[in-house]
C-alpha positions in Angstrom: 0.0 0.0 0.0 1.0 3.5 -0.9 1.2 6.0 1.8 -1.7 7.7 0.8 -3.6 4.6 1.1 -2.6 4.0 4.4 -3.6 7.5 5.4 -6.9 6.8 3.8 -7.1 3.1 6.2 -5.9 5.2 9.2 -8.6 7.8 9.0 -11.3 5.4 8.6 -9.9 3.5 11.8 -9.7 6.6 13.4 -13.3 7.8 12.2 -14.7 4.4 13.4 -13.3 4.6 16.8 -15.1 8.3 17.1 -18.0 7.3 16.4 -18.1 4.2 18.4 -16.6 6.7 21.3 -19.6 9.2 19.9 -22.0 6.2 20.0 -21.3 5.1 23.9 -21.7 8.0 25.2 -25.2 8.4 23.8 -26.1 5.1 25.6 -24.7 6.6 29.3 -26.4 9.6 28.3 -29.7 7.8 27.4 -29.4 5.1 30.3 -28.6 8.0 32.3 -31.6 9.8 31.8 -34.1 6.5 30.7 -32.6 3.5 32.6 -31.2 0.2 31.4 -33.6 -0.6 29.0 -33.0 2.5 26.9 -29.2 0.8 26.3 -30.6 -2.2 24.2 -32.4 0.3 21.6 -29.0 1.1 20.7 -27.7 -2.6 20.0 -28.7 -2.6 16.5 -26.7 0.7 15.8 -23.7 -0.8 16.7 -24.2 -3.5 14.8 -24.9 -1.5 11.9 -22.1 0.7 12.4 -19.1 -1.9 12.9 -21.1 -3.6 9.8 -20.9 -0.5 7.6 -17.1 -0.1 8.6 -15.9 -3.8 8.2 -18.0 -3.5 4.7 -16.2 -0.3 3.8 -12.9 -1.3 4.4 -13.2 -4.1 2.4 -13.6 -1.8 -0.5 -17.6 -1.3 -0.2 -17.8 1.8 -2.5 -21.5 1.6 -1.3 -20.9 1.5 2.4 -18.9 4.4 2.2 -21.9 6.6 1.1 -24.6 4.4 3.3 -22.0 5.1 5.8 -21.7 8.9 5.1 -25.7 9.6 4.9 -26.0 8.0 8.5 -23.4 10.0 10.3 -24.7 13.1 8.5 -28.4 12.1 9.5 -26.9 11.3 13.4 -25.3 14.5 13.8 -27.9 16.5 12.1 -30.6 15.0 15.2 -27.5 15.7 18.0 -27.5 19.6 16.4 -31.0 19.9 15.9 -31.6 18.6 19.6 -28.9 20.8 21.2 -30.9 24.2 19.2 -34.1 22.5 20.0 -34.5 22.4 23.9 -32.1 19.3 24.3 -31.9 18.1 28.5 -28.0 19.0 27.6 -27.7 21.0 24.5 -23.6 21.1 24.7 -23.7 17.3 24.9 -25.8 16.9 22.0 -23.5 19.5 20.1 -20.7 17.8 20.7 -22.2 14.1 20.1 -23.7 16.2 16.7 -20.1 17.2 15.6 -18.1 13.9 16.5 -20.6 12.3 13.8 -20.5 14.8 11.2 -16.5 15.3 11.2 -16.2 11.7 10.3 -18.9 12.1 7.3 -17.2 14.9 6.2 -13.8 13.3 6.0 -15.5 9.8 4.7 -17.0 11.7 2.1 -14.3 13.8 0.9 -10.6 12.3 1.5 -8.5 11.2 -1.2 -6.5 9.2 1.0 -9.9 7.2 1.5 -10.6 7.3 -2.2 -7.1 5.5 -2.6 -7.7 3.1 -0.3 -11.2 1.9 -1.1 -9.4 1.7 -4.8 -6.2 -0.6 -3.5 -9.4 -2.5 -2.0 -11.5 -3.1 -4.8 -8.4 -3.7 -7.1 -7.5 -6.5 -4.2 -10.7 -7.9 -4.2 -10.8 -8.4 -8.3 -7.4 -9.5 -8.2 -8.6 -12.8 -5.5 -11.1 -13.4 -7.6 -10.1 -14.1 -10.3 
């Protein structure tokens, strides 16, 4: 791999462990405020996150932008709550931004363009 595509697989490490960081503390938030039951609604977004990222870095050209519309749509609801009357509007800022600075570097990186190309270009190569 070519530096730039290892700058592209460290950035969407790095974005993955934000938003898993990003994601956990919505669950103490939520649990905080709702109790231990509100922690298993949030089960199936984990799932679908590690999914999305395992997907997109083995070369899933359509995970990347599945990936992108969902942080963009998660931290579009964490802005829209902390402007809206939020319990703790900074919180929700901040859990807003740490999903929509991912997106935007997801969406717009060259270093992740190269590396979802090395991938694909891997994947032909095994099979065939």
């Amino acid at each position: 791999m070519t530096v730039e595509q290892q700058s592209g697989w460290a950035i969407l490490i790095v974005s993955l462990v934000v938003v898993l960081i990003a994601s956990l503390a919505l669950v103490v938030w939520d649990v905080s405020i709702d109790g231990a039951k509100a922690a298993l609604f949030h089960i199936p977004r984990f799932a679908l996150i590690i999914g999305l990222y395992v997907w997109l870095l083995r070369g899933g050209a359509a995970a990347r932008w599945i990936l992108v519309a969902l942080l963009v749509f998660g931290g579009g609801a964490g802005l829209y709550g902390a402007f809206s009357g939020a319990a703790r509007p900074i919180l929700s800022a901040i859990l807003g931004l740490l999903y929509l600075a991912p997106a935007a570097l997801i969406a717009t990186s060259s270093s992740v363009n190269a590396f979802l190309a090395h991938q694909q270009a891997r994947a032909q190569r095994s099979s065939a």
